[in-house]
C-alpha positions as CSV (number, residue, x, y, z in Angstrom):
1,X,5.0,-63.4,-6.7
2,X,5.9,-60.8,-4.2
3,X,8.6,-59.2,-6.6
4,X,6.1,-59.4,-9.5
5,X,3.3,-57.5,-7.8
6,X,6.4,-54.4,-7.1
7,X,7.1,-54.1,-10.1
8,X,3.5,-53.7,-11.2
9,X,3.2,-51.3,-8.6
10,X,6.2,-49.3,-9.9
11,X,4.5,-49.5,-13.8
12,X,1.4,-47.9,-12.5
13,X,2.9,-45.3,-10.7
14,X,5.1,-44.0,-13.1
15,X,2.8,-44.1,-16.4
16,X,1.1,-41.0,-16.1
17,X,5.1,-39.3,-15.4
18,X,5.5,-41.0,-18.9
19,X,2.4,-39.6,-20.6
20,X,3.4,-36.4,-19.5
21,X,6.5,-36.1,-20.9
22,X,5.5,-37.2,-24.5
23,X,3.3,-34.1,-24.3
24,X,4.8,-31.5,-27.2
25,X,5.1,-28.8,-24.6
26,X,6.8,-26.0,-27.2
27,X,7.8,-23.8,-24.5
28,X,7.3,-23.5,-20.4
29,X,7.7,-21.1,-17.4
30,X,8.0,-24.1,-14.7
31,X,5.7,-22.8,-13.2
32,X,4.4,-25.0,-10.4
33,X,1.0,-24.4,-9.9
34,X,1.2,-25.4,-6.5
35,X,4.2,-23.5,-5.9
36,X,3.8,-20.5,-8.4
37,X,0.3,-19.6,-8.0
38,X,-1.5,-18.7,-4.9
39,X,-4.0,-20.8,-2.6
40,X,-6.5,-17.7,-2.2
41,X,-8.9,-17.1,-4.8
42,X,-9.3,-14.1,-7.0
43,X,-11.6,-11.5,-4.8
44,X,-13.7,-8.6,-4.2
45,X,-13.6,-5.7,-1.7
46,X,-15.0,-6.9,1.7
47,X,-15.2,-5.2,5.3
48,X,-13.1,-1.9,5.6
49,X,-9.2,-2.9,4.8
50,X,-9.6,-2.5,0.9
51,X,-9.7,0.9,1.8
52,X,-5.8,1.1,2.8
53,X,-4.9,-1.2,0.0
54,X,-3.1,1.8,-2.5
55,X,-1.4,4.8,0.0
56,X,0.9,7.8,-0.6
57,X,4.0,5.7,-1.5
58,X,2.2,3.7,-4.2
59,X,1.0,7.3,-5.6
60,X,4.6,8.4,-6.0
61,X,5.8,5.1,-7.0
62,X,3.3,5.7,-10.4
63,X,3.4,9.3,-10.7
64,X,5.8,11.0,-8.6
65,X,6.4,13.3,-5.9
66,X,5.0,16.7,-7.6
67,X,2.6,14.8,-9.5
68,X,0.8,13.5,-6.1
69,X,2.0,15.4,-3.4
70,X,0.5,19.6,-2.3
71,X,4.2,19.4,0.2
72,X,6.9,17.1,1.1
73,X,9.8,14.9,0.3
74,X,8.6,11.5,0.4
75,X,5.4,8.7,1.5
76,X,6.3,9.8,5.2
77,X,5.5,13.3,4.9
78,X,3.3,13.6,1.6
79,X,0.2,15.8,1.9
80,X,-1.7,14.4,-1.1
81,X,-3.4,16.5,-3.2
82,X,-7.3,16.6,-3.6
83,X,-7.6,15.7,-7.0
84,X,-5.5,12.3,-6.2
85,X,-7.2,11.7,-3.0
86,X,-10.3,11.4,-5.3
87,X,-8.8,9.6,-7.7
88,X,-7.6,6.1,-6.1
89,X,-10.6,6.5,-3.6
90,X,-13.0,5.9,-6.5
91,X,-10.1,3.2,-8.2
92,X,-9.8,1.5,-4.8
93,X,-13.9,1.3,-5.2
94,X,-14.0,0.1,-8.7
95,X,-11.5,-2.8,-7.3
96,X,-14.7,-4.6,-6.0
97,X,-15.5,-6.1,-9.4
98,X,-12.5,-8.5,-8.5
99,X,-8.6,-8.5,-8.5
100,X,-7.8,-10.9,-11.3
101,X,-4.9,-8.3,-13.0
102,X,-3.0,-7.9,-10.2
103,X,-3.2,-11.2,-9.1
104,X,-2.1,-12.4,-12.4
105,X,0.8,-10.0,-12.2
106,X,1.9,-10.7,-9.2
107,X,1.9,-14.6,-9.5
108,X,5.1,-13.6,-12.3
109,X,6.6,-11.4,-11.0
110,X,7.2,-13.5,-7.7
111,X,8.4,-16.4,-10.1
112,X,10.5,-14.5,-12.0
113,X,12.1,-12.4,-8.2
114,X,11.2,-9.4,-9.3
115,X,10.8,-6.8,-6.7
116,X,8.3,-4.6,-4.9
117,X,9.3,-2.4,-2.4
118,X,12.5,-3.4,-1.9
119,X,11.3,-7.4,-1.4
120,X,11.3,-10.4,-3.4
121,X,10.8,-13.4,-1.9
122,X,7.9,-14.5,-0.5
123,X,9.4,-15.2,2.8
124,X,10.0,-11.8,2.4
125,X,6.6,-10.7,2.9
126,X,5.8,-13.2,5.2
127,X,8.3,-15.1,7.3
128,X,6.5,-17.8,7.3
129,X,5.8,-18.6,4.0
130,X,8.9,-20.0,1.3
131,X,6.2,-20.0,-1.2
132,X,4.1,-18.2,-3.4
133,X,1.1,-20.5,-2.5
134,X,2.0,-20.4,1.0
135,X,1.3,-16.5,1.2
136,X,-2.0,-15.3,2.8
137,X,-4.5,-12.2,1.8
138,X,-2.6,-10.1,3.8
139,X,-2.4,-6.6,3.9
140,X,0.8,-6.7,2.0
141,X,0.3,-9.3,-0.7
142,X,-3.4,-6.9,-1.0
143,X,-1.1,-4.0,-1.7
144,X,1.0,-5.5,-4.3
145,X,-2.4,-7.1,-6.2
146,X,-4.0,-3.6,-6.1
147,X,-0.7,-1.9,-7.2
148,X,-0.6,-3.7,-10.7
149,X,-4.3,-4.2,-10.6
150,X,-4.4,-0.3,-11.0
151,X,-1.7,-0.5,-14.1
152,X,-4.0,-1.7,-16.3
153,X,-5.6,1.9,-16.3
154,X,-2.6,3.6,-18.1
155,X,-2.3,4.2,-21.6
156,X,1.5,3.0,-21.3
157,X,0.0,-0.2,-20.8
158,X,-3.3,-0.8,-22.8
159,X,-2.2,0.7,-26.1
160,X,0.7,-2.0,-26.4
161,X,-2.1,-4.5,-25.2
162,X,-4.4,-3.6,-28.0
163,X,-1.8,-3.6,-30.2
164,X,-1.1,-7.3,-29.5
165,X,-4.4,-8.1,-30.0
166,X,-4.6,-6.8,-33.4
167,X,-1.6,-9.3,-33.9
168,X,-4.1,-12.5,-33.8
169,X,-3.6,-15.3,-31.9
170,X,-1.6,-17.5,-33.7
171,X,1.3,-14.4,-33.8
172,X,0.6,-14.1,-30.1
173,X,1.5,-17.5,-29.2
174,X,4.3,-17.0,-31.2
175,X,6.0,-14.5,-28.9
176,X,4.7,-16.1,-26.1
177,X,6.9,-19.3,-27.0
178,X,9.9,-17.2,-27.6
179,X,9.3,-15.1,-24.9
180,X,9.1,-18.2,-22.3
181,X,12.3,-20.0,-24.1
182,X,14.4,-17.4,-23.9
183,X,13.7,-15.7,-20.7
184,X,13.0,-12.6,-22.6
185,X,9.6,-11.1,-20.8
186,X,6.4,-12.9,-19.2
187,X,3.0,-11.9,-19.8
188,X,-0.9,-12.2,-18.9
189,X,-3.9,-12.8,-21.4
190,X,-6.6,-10.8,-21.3
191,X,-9.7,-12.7,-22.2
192,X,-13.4,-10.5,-23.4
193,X,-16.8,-12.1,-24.8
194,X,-18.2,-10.2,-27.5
195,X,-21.8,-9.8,-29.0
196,X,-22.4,-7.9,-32.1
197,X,-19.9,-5.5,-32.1
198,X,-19.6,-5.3,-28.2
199,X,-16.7,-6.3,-25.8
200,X,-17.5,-7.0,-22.6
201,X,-17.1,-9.8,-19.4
202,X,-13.0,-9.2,-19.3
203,X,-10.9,-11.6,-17.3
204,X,-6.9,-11.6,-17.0
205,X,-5.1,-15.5,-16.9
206,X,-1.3,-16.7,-16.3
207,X,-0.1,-18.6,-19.6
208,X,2.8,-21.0,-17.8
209,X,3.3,-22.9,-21.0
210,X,2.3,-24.2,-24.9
211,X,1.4,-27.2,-26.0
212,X,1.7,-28.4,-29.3
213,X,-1.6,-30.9,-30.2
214,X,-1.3,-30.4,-33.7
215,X,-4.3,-28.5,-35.1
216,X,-4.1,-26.2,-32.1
217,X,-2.1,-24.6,-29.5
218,X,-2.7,-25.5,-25.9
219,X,-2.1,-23.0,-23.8
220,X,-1.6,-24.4,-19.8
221,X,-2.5,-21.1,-17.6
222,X,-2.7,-20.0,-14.2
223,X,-6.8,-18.6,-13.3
224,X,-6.7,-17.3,-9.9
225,X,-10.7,-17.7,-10.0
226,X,-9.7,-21.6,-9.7
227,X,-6.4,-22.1,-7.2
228,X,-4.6,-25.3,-7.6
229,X,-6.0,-25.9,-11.0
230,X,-4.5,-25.5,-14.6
231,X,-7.1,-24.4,-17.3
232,X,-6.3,-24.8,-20.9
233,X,-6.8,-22.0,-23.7
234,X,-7.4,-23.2,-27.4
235,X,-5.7,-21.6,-30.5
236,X,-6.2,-23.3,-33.9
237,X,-3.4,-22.6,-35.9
238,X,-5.5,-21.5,-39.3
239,X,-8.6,-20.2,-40.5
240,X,-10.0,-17.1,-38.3
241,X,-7.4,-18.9,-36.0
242,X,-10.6,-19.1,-33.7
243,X,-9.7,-19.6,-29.3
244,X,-12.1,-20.8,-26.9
245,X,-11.0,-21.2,-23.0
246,X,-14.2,-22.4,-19.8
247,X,-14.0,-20.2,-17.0
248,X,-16.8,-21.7,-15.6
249,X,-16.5,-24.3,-12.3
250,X,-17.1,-27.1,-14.2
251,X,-13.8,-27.6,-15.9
252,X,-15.4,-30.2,-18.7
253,X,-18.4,-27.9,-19.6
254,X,-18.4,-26.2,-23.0
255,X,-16.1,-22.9,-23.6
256,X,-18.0,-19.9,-22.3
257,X,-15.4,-17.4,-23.8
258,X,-14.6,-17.8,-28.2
259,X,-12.9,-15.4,-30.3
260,X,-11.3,-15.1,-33.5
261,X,-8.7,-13.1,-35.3
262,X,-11.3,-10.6,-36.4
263,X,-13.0,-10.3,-32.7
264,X,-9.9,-8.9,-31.0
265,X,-11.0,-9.9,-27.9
266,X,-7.7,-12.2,-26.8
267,X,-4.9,-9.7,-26.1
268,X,-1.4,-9.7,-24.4
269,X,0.2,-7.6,-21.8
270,X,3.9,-7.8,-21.2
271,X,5.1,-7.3,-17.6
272,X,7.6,-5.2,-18.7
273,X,5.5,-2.8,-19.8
274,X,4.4,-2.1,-16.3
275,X,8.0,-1.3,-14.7
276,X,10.8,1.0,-14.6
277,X,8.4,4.1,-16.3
278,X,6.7,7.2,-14.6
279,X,2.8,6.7,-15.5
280,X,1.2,9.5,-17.0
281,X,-1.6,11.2,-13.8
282,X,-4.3,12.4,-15.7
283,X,-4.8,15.1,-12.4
284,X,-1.5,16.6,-13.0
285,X,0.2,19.1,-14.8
286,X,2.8,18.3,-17.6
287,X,5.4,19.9,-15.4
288,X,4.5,17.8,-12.2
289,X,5.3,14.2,-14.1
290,X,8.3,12.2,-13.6
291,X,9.7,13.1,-10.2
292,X,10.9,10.1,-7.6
293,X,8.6,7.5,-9.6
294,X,9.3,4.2,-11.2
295,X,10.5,0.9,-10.3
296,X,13.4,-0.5,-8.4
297,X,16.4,-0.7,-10.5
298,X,17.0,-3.9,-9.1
299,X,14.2,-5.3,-10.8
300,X,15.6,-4.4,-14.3
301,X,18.5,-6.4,-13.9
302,X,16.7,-9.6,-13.8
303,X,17.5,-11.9,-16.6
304,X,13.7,-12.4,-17.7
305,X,14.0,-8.7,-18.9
306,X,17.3,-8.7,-20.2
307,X,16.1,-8.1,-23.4
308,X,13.3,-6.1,-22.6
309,X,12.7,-2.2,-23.9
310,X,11.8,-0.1,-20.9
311,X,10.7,3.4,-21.3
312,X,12.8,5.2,-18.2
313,X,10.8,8.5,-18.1
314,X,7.3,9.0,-18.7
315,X,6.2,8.9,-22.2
316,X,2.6,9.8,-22.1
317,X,1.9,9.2,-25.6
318,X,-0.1,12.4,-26.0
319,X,0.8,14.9,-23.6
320,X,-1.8,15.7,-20.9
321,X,-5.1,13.3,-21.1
322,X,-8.3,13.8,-19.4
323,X,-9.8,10.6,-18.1
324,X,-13.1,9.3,-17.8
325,X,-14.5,5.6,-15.8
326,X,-17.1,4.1,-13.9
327,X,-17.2,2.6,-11.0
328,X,-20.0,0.3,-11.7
329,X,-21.3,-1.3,-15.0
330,X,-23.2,0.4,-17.5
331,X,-22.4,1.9,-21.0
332,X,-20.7,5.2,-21.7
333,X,-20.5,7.9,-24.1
334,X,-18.1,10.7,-24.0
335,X,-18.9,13.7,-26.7
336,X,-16.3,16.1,-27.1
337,X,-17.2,18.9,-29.8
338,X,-19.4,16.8,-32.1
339,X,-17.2,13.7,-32.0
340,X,-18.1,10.4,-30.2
341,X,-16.6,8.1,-27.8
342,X,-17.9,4.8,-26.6
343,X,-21.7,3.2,-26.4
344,X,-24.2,5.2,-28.1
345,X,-27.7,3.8,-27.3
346,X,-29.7,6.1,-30.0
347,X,-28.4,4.1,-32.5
348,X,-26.7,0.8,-30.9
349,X,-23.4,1.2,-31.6
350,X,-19.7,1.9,-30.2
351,X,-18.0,4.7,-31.6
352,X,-14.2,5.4,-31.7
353,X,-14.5,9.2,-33.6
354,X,-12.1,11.4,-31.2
355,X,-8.3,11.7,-32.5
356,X,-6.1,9.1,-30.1
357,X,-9.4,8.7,-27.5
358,X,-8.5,4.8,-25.8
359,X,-11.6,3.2,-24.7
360,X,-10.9,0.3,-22.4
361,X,-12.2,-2.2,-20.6
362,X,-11.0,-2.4,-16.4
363,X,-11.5,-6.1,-16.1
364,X,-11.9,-7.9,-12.7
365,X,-12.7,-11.7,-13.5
366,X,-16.4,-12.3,-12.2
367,X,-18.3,-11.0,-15.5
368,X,-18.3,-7.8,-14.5
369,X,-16.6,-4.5,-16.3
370,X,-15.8,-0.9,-16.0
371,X,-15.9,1.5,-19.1
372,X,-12.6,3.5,-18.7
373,X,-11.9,5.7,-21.7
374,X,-8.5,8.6,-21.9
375,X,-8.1,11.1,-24.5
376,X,-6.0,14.5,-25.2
377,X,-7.3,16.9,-23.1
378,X,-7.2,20.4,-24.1
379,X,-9.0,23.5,-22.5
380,X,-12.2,24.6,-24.7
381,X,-15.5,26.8,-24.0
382,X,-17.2,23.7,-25.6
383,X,-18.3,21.0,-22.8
384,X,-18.1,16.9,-22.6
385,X,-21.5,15.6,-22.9
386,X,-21.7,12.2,-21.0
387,X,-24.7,9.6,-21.6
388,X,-25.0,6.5,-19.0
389,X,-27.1,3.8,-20.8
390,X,-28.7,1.0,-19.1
391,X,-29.0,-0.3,-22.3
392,X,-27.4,-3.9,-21.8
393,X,-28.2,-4.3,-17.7
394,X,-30.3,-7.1,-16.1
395,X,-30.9,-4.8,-12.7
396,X,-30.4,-1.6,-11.5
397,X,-26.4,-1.1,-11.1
398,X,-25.3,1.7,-8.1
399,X,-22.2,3.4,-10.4
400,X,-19.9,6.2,-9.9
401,X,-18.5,8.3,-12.1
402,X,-14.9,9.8,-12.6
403,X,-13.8,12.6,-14.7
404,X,-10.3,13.7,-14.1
405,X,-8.1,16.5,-16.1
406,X,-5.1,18.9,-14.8
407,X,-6.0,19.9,-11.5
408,X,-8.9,18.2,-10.5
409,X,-11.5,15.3,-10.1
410,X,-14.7,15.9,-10.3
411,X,-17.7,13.5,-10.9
412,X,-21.0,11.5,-9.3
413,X,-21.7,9.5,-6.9
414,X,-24.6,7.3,-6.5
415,X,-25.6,7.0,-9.6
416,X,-28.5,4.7,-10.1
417,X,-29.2,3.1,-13.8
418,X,-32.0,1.2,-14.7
419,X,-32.0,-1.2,-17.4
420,X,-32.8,0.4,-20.4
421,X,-32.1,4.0,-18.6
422,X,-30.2,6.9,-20.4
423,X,-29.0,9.2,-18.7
424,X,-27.0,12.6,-19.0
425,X,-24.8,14.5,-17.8
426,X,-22.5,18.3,-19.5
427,X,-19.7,19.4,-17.9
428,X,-16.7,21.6,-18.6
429,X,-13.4,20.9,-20.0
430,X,-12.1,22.7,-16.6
431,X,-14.7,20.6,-14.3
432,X,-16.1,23.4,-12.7
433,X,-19.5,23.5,-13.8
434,X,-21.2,20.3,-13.9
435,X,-25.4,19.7,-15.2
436,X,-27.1,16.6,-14.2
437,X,-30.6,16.1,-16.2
438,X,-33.0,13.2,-14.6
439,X,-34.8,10.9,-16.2
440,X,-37.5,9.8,-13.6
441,X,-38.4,11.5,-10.2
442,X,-35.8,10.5,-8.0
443,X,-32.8,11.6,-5.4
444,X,-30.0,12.5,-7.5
445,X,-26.5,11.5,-7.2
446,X,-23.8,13.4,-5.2
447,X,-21.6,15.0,-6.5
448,X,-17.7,15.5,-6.0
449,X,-15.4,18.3,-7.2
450,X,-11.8,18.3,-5.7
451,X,-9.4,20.9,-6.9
452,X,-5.8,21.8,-6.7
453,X,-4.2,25.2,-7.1
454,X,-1.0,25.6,-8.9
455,X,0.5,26.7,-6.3
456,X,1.1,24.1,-3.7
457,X,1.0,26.3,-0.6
458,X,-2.5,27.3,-1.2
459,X,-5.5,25.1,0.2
460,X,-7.3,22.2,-2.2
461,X,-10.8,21.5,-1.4
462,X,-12.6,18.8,-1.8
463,X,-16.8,19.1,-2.0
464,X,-19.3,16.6,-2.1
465,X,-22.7,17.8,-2.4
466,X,-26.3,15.4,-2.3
467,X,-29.4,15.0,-0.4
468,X,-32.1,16.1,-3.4
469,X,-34.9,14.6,-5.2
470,X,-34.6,16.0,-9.0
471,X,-37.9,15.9,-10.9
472,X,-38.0,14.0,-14.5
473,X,-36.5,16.2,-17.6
474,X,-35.3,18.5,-15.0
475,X,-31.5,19.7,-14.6
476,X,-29.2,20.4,-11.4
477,X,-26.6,22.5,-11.9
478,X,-23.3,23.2,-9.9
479,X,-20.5,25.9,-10.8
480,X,-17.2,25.6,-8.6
481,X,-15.7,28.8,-8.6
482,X,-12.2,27.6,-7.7
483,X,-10.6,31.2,-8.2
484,X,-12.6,33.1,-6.2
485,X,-13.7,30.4,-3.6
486,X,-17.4,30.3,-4.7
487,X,-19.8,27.3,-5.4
488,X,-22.9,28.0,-6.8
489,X,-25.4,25.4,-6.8
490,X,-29.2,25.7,-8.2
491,X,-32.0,23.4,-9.8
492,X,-35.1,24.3,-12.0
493,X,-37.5,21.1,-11.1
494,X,-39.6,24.0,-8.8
495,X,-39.2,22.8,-5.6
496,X,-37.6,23.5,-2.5
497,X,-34.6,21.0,-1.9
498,X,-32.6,20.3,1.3
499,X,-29.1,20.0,0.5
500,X,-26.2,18.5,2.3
501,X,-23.3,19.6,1.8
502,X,-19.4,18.8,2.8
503,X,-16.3,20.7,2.4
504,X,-12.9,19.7,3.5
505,X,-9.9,22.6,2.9
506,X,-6.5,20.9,2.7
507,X,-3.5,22.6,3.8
508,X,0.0,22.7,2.7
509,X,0.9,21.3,6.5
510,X,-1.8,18.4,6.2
511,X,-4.1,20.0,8.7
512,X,-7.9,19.1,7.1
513,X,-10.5,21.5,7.9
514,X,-14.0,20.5,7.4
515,X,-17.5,21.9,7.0
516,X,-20.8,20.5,7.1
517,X,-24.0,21.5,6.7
518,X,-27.4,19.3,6.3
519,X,-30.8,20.0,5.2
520,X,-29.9,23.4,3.7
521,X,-32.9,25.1,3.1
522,X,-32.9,29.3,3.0
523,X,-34.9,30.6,0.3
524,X,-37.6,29.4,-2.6
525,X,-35.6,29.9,-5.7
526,X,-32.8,27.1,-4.5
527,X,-30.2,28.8,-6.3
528,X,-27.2,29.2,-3.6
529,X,-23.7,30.7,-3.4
530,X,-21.5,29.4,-1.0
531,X,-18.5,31.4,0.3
532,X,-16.2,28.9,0.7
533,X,-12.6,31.1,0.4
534,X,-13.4,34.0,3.1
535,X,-14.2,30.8,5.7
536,X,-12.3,31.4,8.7
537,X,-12.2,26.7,8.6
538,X,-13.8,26.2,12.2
539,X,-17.5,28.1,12.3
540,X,-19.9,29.4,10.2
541,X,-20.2,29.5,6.1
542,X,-21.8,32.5,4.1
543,X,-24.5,30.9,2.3
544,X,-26.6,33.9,-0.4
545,X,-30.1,32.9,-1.6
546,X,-30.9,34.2,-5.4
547,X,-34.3,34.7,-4.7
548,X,-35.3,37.7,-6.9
549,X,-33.2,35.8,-9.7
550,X,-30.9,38.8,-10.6
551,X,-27.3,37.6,-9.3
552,X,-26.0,37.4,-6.1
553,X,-24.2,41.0,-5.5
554,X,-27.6,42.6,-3.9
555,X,-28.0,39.4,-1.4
556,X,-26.9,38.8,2.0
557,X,-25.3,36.4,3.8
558,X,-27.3,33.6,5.9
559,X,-24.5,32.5,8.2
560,X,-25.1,28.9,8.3
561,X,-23.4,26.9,11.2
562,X,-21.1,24.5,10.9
563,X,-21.9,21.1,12.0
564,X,-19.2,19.2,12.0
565,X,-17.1,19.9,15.5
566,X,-13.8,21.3,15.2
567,X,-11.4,19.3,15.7
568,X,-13.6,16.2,15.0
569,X,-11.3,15.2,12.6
């Protein structure tokens, strides 16, 4: 009897071992969920440290020296330029929608050793842990998620993604089998809802193997949302070849994200599309690219991308781009000379009408998602007109706003869009003159230039400017003068309007000098000039009040202290 109830024992235990294996698994990473993945959840900026999560070495590792750096040799001695400085401190913001991409890419490249910064292993990056799921949220591991979270901003990476998706899903899963089976790449799916004719809610998953269950293809992935767990994507295999995968908590409740072939909105990035390449900066020069960037060349080696294609330079697909994104949700149009692209909400529709413009989506994982959008820059008299719509919010979203180009970064802060609010902005193609038009009586956003001079031994500056209320219809308008060291600043609403203003001159030798100066008030016609190049960078700024409205030539200075302490900084 005692020998009959072990043996029962020993059936019971190993069925579901035996049910597994008769699964038709077509193709597998062995990826161990337990192992593989990671105990922390997918996450959003919290306290202070998300600030530090991207630095100078990261810069150079995507870009390059010249690219990134006003002086020196390397991460130890780089004086970053104003233009990037703006740059990954609005990306770095726009991280707080979640990390789902770079966790996702991270999770393969630790199972498939592939290294960053000159480690592989996860003991590597913390003694202590032999396994991916044994690493904590440190500040390292939060470096390497942001690093490749940030990669899925560069054209080098989302037009090969789109591409896939115009595949279908049936051709997707195809690669993906061969891919897994012969070691020859790994990849993430990038999942989107869509509602007549709009993509939205983005999230980024870990296939880690296929199932064959006859009708469909079951794809086992890795969703850092839900740690420890496999989720399942469903593919049937003909028709509109239509997917459905539940990323809600409840892992038997009904599919909250369905596509089709026609829908587009299951795509495929290849790891190896993020390595070994110089990114294209959209704030530098098309002589600046390409200098100490890329990859570690021992990564290339690895025999998961033995057969991979890897573009060794950078390949920018069309030369120098300007770049436009948010930092908060909300719909945007960009309207270069007549032509459209993104949300229009006068007639309810997404437009695709400039040459080679690449709208995309920065994705994040909790249902939330940032309009990003690149295309050819090239120097005109005719300005980009930019409408925000609050067209498809539930609540007022707090959004920033990015336009970057050769040179510079310019952009708002604070911006504050109703539901159902349009609002618009005109600047030029060189970023130095920037209108704001309100739609409601309110405080208008700041605003953000920060410009870099060809030549590297003169000073960048970086200028934020707020602190107004803007009457409804009415326009604030800024001109930075970056060749003469001017900023002229004026509204027509009617009223006198305190403005704060900050200016911060970087040097060749890293010194930061900074100005500041709140509740500026000096005149009724609140149209200013500021003399910021004849500052001697410690006390007082030359401040000229328009007030008889015929230029500034006849006016004189209002020497306007400088409140910040030198040597504060």
């Amino acid at each position: 009897m005692k020998n009959l109830l072990l043996k029962f024992i020993v059936v019971i235990i190993c069925l579901p071992t035996n049910l597994l294996a008769q699964a038709n698994i077509l193709a597998s990473l062995d990826f161990d969920i337990h192992q593989d993945g990671f105990a922390f959840k997918n996450y959003q900026n919290e306290g202070e440290d998300w600030k530090n999560d991207i630095g100078a070495e990261d810069l150079i590792r995507m870009f390059g020296i010249k690219a990134v750096c006003k002086s020196g040799t390397n991460a130890q001695n780089c004086v970053l330029k104003a233009a990037a400085r703006k740059w990954i401190e609005h990306y770095l913001e726009a991280m707080d929608i979640g990390h789902c991409e770079g966790i996702a890419v991270a999770s393969l490249r630790f199972k498939t050793e592939l290294a960053f910064k000159k480690r592989i292993l996860p003991k590597e990056f913390q003694s202590e842990a032999s396994t991916a799921y044994q690493l904590k949220l440190q500040q390292n591991i939060r470096n390497y998620v942001a690093y490749y979270w940030i990669t899925q901003t560069f054209d080098e990476v989302t037009i090969p993604t789109k591409k896939m998706a115009e595949l279908g899903p049936v051709k997707m899963v195809e690669i993906l089998i061969d891919s897994m089976n012969n070691r020859k790449d790994t990849y993430l799916l990038g999942i989107k809802k869509y509602e007549n004719g709009r993509i939205f809610d983005g999230h980024a998953i870990a296939p880690i193997a296929i199932e064959d269950t006859g009708n469909q293809y079951k794809i086992h992935v890795y969703d850092n949302n839900f740690p420890g767990e496999i989720r399942y994507l469903y593919i049937n295999k003909t028709g509109t070849q239509q997917w459905s995968y539940n990323a809600t908590a409840n892992p038997n409740a009904k599919p909250n994200y369905v596509g089709d072939i026609s829908t587009k909105t299951l795509d495929m990035t290849a790891t190896s599309w993020r390595e070994g390449k110089c990114f294209s900066a959209s704030f530098a020069d098309e002589d600046e690219k390409g200098e100490g960037c890329g990859n570690e060349t021992a990564s290339l080696n690895k025999p998961i991308f033995r057969n991979a294609s890897f573009a060794k330079n950078s390949q920018d697909p069309h030369g120098e781009d300007a770049e436009f994104f948010l930092t908060g949700e909300g719909d945007m149009l960009v309207i270069e000379n007549g032509k459209r692209l993104g949300y229009d909400p006068s007639d309810d529709h997404f437009h695709e009408e400039i040459p080679d413009g690449n709208p995309n989506l920065l994705i994040g994982g909790f249902e939330e998602d940032l309009q990003h959008y690149t295309l050819p820059y090239e120097e005109s008299e005719d300005p980009y007109t930019i409408v925000f719509s609050g067209r498809h919010l539930n609540k007022e979203s707090n959004l920033n706003f990015v336009f970057s180009a050769p040179g510079f970064t310019v952009g708002f802060d604070g911006i504050k869009l109703d539901p159902g609010e349009t609002l618009t902005a005109e600047i030029s193609r060189d970023g130095e003159q920037i209108h704001f038009t309100a739609s409601a009586d309110s405080e208008t956003p700041e605003v953000f230039f920060a410009f870099d001079s060809e030549d590297d031994a003169k000073a960048s500056y970086i200028t934020n400017i707020e602190g107004i209320e803007l009457a409804a219809g009415k326009t604030l308008t800024y001109d930075f003068d970056f060749e003469h060291g001017k900023l002229f600043f004026s509204d027509d609403d009617g009223n006198e309007d305190d403005y704060d203003i900050e200016l911060y001159r970087i040097n060749a030798d890293g010194t930061v000098q900074e100005y500041l100066q709140n509740d500026l008030n000096i005149g009724k016609s609140d149209k200013y000039e500021m003399d910021f190049g004849d500052w001697d960078g410690k006390g007082d700024m030359c401040f000229k009040d328009d007030e008889d409205g015929d230029g500034f030539d006849d006016e004189q200075c209002d020497e306007e202290p400088n409140e910040e302490p030198p040597g504060s900084k």
